[in-house]
C-alpha positions as protocol buffer text, in pm:
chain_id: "A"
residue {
  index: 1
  type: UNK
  ca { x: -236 y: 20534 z: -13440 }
}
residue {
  index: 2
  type: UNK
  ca { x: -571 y: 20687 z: -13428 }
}
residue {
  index: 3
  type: UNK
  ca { x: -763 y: 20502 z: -13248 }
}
residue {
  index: 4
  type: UNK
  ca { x: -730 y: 20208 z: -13025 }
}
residue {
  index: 5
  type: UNK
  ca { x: -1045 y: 19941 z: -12978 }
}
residue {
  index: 6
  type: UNK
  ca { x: -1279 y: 20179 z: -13192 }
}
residue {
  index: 7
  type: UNK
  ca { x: -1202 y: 20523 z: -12901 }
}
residue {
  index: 8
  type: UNK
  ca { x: -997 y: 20854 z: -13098 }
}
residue {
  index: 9
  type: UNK
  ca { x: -693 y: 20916 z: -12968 }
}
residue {
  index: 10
  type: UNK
  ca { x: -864 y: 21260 z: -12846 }
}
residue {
  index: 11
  type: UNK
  ca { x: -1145 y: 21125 z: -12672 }
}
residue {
  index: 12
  type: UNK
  ca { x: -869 y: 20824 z: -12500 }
}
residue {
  index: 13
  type: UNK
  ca { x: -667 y: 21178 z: -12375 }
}
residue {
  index: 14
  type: UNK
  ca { x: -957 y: 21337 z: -12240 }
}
residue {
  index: 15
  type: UNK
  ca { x: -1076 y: 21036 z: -12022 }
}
residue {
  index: 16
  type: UNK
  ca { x: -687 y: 21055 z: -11877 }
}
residue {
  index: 17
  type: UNK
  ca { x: -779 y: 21445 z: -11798 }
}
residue {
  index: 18
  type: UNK
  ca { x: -1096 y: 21358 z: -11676 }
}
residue {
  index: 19
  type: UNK
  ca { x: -958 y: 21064 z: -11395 }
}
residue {
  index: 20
  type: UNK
  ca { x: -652 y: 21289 z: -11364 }
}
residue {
  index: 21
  type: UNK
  ca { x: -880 y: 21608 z: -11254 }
}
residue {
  index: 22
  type: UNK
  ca { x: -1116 y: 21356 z: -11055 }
}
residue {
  index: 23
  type: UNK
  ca { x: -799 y: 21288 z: -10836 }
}
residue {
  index: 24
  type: UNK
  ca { x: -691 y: 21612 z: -10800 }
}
residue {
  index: 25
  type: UNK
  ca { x: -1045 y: 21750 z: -10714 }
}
residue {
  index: 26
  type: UNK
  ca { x: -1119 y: 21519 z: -10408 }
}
residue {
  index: 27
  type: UNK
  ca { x: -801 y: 21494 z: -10276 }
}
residue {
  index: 28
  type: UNK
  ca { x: -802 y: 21895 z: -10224 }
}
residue {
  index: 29
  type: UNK
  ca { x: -1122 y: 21899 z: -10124 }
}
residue {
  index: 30
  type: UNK
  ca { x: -1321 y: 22058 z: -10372 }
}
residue {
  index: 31
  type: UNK
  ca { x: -1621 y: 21797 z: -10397 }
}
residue {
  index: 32
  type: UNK
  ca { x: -1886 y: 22048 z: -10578 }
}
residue {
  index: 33
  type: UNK
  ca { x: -1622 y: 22022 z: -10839 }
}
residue {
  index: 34
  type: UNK
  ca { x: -1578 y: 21638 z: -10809 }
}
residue {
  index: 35
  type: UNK
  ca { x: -1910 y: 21558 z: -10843 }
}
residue {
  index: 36
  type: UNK
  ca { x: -1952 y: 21793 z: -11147 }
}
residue {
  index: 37
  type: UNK
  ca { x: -1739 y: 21553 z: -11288 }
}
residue {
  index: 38
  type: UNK
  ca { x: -2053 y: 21240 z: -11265 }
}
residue {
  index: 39
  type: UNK
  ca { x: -2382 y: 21287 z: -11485 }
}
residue {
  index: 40
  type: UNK
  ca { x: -2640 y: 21458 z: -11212 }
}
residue {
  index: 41
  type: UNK
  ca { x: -2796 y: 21152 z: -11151 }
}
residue {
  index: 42
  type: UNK
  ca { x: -2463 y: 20901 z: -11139 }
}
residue {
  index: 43
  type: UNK
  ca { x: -2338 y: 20666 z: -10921 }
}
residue {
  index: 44
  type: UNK
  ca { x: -2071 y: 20560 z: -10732 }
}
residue {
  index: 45
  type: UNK
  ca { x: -2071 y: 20173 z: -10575 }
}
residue {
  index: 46
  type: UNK
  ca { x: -1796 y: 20076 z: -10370 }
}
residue {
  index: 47
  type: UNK
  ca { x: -1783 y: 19785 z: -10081 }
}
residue {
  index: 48
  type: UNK
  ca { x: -1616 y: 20033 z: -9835 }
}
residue {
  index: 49
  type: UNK
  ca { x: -1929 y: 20201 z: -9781 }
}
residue {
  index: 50
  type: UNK
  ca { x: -2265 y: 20080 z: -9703 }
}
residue {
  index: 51
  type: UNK
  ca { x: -2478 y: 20234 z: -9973 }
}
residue {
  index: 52
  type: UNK
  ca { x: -2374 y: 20350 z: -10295 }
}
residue {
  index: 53
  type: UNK
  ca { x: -2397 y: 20719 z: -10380 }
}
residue {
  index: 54
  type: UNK
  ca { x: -2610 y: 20892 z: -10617 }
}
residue {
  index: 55
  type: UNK
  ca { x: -2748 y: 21191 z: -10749 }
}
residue {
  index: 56
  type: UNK
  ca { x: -2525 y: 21569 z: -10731 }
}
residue {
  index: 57
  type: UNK
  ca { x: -2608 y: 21621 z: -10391 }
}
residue {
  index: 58
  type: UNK
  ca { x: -2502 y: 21272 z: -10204 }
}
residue {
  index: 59
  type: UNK
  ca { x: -2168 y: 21281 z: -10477 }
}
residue {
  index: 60
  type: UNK
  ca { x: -2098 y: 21632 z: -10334 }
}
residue {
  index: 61
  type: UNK
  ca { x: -2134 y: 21520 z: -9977 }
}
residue {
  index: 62
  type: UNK
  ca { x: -1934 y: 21198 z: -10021 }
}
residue {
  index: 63
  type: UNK
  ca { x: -1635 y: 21382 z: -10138 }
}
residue {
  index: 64
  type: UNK
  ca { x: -1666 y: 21608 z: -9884 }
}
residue {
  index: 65
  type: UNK
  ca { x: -1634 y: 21311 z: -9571 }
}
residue {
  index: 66
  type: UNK
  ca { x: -1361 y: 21209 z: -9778 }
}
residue {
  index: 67
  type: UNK
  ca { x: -1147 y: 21504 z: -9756 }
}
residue {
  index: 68
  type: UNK
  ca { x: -1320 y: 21548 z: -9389 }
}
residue {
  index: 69
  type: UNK
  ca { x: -1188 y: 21200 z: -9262 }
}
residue {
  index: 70
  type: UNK
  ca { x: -821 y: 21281 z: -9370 }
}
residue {
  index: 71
  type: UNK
  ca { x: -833 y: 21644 z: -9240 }
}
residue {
  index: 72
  type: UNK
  ca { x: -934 y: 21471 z: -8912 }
}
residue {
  index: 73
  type: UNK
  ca { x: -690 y: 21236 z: -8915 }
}
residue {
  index: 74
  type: UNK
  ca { x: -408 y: 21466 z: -8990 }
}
residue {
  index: 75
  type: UNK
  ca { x: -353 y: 21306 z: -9316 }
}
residue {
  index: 76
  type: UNK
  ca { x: -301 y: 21392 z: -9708 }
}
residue {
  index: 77
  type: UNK
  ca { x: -548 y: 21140 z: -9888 }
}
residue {
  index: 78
  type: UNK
  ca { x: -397 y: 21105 z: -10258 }
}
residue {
  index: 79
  type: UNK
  ca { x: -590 y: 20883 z: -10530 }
}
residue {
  index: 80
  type: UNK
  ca { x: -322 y: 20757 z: -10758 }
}
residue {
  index: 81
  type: UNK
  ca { x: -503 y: 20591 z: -11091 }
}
residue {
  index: 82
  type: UNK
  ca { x: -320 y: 20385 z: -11311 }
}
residue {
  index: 83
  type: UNK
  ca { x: -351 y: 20146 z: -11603 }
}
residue {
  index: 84
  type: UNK
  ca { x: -624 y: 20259 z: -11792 }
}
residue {
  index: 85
  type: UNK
  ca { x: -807 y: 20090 z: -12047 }
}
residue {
  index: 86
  type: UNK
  ca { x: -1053 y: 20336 z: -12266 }
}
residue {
  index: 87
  type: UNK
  ca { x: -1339 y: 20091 z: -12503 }
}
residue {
  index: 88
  type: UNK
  ca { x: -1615 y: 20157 z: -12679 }
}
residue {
  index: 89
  type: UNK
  ca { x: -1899 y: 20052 z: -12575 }
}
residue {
  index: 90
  type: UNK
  ca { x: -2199 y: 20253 z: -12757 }
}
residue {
  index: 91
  type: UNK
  ca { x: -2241 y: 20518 z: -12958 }
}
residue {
  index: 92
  type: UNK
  ca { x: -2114 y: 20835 z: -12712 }
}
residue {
  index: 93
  type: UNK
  ca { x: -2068 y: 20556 z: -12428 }
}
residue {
  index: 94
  type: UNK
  ca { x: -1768 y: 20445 z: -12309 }
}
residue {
  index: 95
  type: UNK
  ca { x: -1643 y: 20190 z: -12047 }
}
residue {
  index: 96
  type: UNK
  ca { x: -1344 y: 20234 z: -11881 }
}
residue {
  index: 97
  type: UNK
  ca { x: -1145 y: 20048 z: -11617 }
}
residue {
  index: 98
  type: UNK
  ca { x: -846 y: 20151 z: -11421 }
}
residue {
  index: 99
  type: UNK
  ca { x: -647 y: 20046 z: -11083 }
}
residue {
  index: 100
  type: UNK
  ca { x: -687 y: 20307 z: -10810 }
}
residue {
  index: 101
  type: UNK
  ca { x: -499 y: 20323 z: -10504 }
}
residue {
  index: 102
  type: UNK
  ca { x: -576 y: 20530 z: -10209 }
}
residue {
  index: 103
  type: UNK
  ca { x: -224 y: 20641 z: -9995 }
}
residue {
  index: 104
  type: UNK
  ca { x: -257 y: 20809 z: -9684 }
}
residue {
  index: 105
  type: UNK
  ca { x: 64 y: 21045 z: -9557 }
}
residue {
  index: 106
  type: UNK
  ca { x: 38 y: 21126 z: -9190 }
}
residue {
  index: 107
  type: UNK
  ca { x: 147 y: 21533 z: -9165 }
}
residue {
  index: 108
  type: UNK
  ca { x: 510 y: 21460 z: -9043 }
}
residue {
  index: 109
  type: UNK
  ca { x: 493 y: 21099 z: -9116 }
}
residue {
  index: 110
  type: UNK
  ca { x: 481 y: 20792 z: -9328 }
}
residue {
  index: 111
  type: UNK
  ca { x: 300 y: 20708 z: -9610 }
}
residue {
  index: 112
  type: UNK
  ca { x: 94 y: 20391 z: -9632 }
}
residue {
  index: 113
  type: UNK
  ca { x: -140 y: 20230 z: -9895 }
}
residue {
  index: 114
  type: UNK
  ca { x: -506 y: 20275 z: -9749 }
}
residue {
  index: 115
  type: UNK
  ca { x: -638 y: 20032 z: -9998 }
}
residue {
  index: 116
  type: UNK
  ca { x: -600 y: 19880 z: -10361 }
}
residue {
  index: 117
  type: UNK
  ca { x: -929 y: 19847 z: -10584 }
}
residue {
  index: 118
  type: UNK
  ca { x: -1019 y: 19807 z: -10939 }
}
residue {
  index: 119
  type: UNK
  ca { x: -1242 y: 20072 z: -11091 }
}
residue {
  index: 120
  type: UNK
  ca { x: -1520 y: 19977 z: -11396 }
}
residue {
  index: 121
  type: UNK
  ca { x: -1708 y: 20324 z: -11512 }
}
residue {
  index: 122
  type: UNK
  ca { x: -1956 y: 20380 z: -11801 }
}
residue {
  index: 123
  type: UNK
  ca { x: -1870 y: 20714 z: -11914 }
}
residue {
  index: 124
  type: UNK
  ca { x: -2101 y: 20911 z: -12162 }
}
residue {
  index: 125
  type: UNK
  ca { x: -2096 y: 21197 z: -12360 }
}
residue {
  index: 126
  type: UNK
  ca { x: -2282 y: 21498 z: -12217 }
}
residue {
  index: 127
  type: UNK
  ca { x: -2251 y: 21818 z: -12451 }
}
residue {
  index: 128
  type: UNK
  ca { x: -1871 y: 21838 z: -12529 }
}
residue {
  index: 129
  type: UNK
  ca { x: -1745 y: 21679 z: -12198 }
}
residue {
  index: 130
  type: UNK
  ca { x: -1730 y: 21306 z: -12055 }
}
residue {
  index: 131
  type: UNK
  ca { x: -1873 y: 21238 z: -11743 }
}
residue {
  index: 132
  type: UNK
  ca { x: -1914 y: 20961 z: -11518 }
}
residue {
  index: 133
  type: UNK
  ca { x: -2314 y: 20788 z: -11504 }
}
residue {
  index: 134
  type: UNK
  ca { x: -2153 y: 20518 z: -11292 }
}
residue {
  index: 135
  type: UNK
  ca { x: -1834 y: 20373 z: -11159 }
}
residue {
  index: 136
  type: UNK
  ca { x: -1830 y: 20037 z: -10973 }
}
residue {
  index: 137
  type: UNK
  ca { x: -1539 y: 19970 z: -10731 }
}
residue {
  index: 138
  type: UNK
  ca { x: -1368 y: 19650 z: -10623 }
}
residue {
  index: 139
  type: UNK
  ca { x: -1136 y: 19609 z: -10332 }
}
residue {
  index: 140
  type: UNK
  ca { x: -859 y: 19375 z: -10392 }
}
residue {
  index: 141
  type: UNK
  ca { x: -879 y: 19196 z: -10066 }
}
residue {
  index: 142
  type: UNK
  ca { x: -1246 y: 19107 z: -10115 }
}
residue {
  index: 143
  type: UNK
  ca { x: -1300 y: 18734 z: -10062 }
}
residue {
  index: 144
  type: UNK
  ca { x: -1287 y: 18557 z: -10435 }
}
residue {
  index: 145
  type: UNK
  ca { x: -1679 y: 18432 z: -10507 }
}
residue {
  index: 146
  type: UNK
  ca { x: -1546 y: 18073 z: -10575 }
}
């Protein structure tokens, strides 16, 4: 199989590097690096913080209270990313949705689930490389808008 819902195979295995090298990035703290990995002027909305994030600069500083508030807490932050499904949407655009945990390990501890979301990114085309222009977050234990 080539292709899968109109995405190459190749460009399906480089948005699994891309998510896997997200993880890996802000988890060991290296946010200059994680927010290279977002168009310089995308965004990040998620209901566990009270503004989204956007631009270089505010991605860069968001990863780094992230791998702040588990160095303060004693903790190894991992993002574990799961499930995900790689469609075309336009021409060098992509949209892709995933499940992301967050698990916590206390130094000399236990592990525990921090939280469980759903993630919903356009990514586009910049040069040879995919990047993020904006990922959308959604806690599982947000009240259902019946």
């Amino acid at each position: 199989m080539t292709d899968y819902r109109g995405v190459a195979a190749g460009d399906v295995a480089a948005i699994h590097q891309l998510y896997a090298l997200q993880s890996h990035l802000i988890d060991s703290g290296r946010q200059r690096d994680w927010a290279a990995t977002f168009t310089t002027d995308g965004e990040f909305h998620s209901p566990s913080y009270p503004e989204p994030v956007v631009g270089s600069s505010d991605l860069e500083a968001f990863a780094g209270r992230f791998y702040s508030g588990a160095e303060a807490a004693d903790e190894v932050h991992r993002h574990v990313i799961t499930n995900l499904l790689v469609e075309t949407a336009v021409e060098a655009e992509l949209t892709v949705r995933g499940y992301l945990q967050i698990v916590a390990t206390k130094r000399g501890g236990d592990t525990r689930l921090v939280r469980m979301t759903t993630i919903t990114d356009r990514v586009i085309r910049v040069g040879d490389e995919w990047k993020i222009a904006r990922r959308i977050v959604s806690r599982d234990d947000a009240p259902r808008n019946l």
